[in-house]
C-alpha positions as semicolon CSV with decimal commas, in nm:
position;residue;x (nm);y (nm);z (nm)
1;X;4,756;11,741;8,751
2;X;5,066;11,505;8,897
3;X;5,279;11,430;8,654
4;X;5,449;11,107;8,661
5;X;5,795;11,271;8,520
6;X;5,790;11,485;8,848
7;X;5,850;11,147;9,080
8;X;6,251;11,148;9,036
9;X;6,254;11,471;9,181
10;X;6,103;11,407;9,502
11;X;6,268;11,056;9,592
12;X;6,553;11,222;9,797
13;X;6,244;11,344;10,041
14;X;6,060;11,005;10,066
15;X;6,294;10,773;10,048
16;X;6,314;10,531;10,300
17;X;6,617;10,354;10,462
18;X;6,480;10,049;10,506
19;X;6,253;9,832;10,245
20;X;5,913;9,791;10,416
21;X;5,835;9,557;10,114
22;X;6,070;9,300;10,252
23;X;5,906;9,254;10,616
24;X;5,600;9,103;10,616
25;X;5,271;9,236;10,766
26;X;5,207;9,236;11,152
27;X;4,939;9,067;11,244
28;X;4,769;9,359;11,400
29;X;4,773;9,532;11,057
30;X;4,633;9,195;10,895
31;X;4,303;9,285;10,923
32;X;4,301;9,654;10,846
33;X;4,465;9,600;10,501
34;X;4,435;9,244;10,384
35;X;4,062;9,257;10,460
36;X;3,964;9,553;10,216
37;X;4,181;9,394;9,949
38;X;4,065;9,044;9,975
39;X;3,715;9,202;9,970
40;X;3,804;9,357;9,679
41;X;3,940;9,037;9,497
42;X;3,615;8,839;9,575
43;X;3,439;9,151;9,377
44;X;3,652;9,112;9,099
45;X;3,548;8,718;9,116
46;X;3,204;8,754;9,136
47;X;3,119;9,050;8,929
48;X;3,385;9,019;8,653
49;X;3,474;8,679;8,644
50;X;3,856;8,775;8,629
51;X;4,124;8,493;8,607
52;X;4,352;8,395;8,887
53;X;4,632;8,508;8,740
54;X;4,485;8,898;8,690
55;X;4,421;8,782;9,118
56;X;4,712;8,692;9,174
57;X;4,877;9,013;9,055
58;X;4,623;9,300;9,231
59;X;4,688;9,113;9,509
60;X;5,068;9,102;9,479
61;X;5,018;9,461;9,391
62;X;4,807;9,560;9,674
63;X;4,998;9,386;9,927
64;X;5,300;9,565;9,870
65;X;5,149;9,890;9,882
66;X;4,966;9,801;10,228
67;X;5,353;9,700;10,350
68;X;5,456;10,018;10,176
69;X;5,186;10,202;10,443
70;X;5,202;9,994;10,723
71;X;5,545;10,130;10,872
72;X;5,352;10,461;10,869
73;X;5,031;10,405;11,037
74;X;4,829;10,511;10,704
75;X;4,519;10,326;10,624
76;X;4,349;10,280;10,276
77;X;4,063;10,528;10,369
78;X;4,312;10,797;10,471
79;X;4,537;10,749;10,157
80;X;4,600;11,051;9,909
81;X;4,744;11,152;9,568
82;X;5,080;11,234;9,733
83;X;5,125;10,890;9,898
84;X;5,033;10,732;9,590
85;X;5,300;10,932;9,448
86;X;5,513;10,906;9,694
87;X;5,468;10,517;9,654
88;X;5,537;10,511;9,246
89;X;5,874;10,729;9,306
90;X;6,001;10,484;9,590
91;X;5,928;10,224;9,338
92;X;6,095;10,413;9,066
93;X;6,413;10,450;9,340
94;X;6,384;10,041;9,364
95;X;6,494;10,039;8,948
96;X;6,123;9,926;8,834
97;X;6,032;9,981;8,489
98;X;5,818;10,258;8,346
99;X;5,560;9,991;8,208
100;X;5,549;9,803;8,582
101;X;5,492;10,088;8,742
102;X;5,222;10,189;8,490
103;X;5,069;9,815;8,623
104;X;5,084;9,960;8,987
105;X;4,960;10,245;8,923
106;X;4,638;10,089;8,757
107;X;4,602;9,805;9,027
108;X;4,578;10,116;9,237
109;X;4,341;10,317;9,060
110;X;4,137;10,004;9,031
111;X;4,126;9,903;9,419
112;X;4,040;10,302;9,523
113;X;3,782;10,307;9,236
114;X;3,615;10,007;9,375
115;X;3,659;10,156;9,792
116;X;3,477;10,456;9,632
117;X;3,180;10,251;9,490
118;X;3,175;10,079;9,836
119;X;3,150;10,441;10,000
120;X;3,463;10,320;10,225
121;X;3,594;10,704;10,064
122;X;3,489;10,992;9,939
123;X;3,717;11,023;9,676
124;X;3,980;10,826;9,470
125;X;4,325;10,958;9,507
126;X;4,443;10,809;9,204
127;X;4,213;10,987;8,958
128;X;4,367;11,278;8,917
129;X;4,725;11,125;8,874
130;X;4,860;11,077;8,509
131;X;4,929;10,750;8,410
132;X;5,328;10,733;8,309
133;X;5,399;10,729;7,897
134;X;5,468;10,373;7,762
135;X;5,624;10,331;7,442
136;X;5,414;10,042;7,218
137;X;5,625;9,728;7,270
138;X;5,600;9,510;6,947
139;X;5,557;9,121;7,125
140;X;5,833;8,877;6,979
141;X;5,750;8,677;6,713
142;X;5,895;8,376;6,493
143;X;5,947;8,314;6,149
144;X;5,757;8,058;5,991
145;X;6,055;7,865;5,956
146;X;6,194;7,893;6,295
147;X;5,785;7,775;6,407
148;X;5,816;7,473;6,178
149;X;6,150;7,353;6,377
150;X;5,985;7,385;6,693
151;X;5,696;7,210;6,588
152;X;5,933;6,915;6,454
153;X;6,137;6,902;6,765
154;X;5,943;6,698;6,968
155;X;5,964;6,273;6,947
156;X;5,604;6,177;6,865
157;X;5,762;5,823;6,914
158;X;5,737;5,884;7,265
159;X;5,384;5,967;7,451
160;X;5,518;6,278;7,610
161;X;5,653;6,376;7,284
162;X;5,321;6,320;7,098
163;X;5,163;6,550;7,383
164;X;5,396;6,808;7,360
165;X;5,381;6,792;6,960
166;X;4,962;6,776;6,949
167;X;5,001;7,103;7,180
168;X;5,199;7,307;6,995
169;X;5,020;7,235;6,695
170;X;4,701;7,345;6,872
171;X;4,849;7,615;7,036
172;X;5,007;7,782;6,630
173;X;4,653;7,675;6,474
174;X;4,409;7,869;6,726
175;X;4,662;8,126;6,918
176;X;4,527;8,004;7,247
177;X;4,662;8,175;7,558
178;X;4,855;7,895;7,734
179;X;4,617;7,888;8,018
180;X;4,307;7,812;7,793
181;X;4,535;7,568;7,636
182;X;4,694;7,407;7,970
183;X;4,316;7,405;8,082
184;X;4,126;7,272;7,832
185;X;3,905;6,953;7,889
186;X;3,751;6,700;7,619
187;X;3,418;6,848;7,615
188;X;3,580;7,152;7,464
189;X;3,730;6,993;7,155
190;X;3,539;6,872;6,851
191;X;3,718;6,702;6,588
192;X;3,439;6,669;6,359
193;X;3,379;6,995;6,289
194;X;3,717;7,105;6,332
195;X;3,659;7,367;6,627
196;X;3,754;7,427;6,988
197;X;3,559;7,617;7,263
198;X;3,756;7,855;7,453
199;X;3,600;8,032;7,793
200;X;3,864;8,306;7,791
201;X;3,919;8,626;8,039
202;X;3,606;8,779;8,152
203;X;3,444;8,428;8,100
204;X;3,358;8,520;7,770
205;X;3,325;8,212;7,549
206;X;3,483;8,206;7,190
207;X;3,512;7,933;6,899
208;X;3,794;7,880;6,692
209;X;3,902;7,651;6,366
210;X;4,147;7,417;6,467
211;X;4,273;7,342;6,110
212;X;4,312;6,979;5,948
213;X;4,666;6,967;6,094
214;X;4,587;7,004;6,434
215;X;4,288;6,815;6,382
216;X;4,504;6,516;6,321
217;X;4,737;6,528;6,550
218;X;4,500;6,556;6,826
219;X;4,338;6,279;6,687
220;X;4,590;6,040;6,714
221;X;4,723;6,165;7,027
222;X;4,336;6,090;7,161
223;X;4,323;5,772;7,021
224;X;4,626;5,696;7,260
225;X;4,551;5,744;7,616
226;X;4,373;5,429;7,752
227;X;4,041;5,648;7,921
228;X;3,922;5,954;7,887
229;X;4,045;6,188;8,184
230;X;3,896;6,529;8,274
231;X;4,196;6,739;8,123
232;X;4,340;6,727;7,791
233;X;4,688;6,719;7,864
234;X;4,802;6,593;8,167
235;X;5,098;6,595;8,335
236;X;5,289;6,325;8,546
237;X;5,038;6,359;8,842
238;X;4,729;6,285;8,631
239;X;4,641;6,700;8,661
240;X;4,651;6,960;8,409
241;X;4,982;7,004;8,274
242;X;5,070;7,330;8,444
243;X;5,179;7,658;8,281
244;X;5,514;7,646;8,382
245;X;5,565;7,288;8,284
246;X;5,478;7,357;7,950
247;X;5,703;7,633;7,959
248;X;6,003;7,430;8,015
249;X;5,917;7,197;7,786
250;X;5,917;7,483;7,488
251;X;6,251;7,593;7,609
252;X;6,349;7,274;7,562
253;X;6,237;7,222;7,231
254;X;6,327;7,507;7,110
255;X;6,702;7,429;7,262
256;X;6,656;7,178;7,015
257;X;6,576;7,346;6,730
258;X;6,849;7,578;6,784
259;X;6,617;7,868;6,794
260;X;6,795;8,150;6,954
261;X;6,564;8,399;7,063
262;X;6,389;8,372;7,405
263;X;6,064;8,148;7,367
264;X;5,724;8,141;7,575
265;X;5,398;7,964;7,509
266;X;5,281;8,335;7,384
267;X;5,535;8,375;7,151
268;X;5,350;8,113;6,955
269;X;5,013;8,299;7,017
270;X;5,221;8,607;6,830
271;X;5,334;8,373;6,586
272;X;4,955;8,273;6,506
273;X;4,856;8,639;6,450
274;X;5,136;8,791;6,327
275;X;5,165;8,486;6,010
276;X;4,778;8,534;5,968
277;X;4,814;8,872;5,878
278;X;5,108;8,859;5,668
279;X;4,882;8,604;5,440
280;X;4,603;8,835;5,391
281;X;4,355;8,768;5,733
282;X;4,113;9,010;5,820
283;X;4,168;9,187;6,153
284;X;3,867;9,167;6,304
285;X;3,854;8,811;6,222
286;X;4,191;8,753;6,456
287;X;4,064;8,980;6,713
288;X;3,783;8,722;6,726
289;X;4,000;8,430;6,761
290;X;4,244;8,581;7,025
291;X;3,947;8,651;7,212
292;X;4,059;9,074;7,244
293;X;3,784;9,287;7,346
294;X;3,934;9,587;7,163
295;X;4,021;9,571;6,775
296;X;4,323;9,840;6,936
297;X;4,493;9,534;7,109
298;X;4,528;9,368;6,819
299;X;4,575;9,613;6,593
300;X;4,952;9,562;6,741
301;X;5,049;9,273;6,539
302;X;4,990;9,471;6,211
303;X;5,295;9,670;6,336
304;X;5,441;9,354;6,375
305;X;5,364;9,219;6,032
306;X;5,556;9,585;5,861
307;X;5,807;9,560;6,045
308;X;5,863;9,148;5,926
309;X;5,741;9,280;5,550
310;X;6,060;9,585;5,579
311;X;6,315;9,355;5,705
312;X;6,209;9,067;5,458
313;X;6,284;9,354;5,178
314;X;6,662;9,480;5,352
315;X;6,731;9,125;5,340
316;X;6,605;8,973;4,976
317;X;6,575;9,317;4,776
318;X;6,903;9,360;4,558
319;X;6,852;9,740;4,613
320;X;6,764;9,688;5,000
């Protein structure tokens, strides 16, 4: 079998000296590549029910392999395992990252797997190529102090403020990712009994407890807006508060709160699992509320949780 650690060695022979991922397709070669990968997109739509985002990517992906073959007349169906190869190492040459080219490599196998179902080939030339070695990233995560700054930053005073308070209380109590939270309308939320319901990747549909806490500050952040608009939280426009708005506005609180580490909306998503565990939660309980489909993805954030649990001890232990 290829093995990924052999790439380095053969980047002298396919190097290029020019980037083909810089010049954009000709639009001869439009058609023969951007065809079979849109094609392949509108599967992944229809069939799967795959977000925008995951979209956006394979087709990032896939374009830049198509520009990668373009310069050298080599269409999908006539593809092997030694330009896939030959791809990953000129990617490697570029300075990417072990665990992005691990991502190509998969976007890859994904697209030929699905040209194989189609009978557009006989065979998939990724499937016999290993997938490179990864070590187990541990995501960041705050303290429970450092979460209950942020969540005090904001001026509730203000409408904005209130919005940008009632999220991030919503966002710590159910660990939403920040498109289900950027996204979600007032059909989904019921105060009464405390819940919200999520449609999460793969459409699949998922309830979580809000907690009395969130509960109330949604509450009076409802009982604010003069109508009832389609979208939750809305931005300047009268739209969904994008993702990237709501980004800025956590680096900005946390600015605020002089936390120093590097925030994102899914920091606080950690946060949520990684503080339910360290009071006692059951695992499979916060796989169900972070909507994983494997127990193994979330089985992360109990390394998270030691590794919080050893450094609480160095610090507080007179014998640490």
């Amino acid at each position: 079998m290829p093995k990924y650690k052999k790439l380095c060695k053969t980047l002298k022979k396919i190097a290029k000296p020019a980037d083909p991922l810089l010049s954009p397709l000709l639009i001869g070669e439009v058609s023969q590549y951007q065809k079979p990968i849109e094609d392949f997109l509108n599967r992944l739509v229809t069939e799967q029910g795959v977000s925008r985002h995951t979209l956006s990517a394979y087709r990032t992906d896939l374009t830049h392999f198509s520009r990668w073959l373009a310069p050298q007349s080599i269409l999908f169906t006539a593809v092997q395992s030694i330009e896939i190869l030959s791809y990953l190492a000129y990617r490697t040459q570029q300075g990417i990252q072990t665990r992005t080219c691990a991502r190509y490599l998969s976007s890859l196998r994904h697209f030929f797997a699905d040209l194989l179902q189609q009978h557009v080939i006989s065979e998939n030339p990724c499937e016999l190529i290993d997938s490179p070695k990864i070590g187990q990233r541990l995501p960041k995560s705050l303290s429970e102090h450092d979460v209950e700054q942020l969540l005090n930053a904001p001026n509730v005073n203000a409408p904005v403020g209130l919005r940008d308070k009632t999220m991030l209380e919503l966002l710590y109590a159910t660990g939403l990712r920040v498109t289900e939270l950027v996204s979600l309308t007032f059909e989904q939320i019921h105060l009464q009994q405390g819940l919200v319901k999520v449609l999460g990747k793969g459409q699949k549909e998922r309830l979580i407890p809000m907690g009395n806490i969130a509960v109330n500050w949604l509450t009076r952040y409802c009982a604010t807006l003069s109508n009832t608009p389609h979208y939750l939280f809305q931005g300047r426009d009268g739209q969904a508060l994008t993702r990237q708005a709501f980004w800025h506005r956590i680096k900005y609180y946390a600015k605020m709160a002089d936390i120093r580490i590097s925030l994102s909306p899914h920091t606080l998503r950690h946060a949520f699992a990684t503080h339910l565990l360290n009071h006692g939660a059951d695992l499979r309980a916060v796989q169900m509320m972070l909507g994983h489909s494997s127990l193994s993805t979330t089985q992360i954030y109990t390394h998270v949780a030691k590794e919080r649990l050893k450094q609480f001890h160095l610090e507080h232990h007179p014998r640490g």
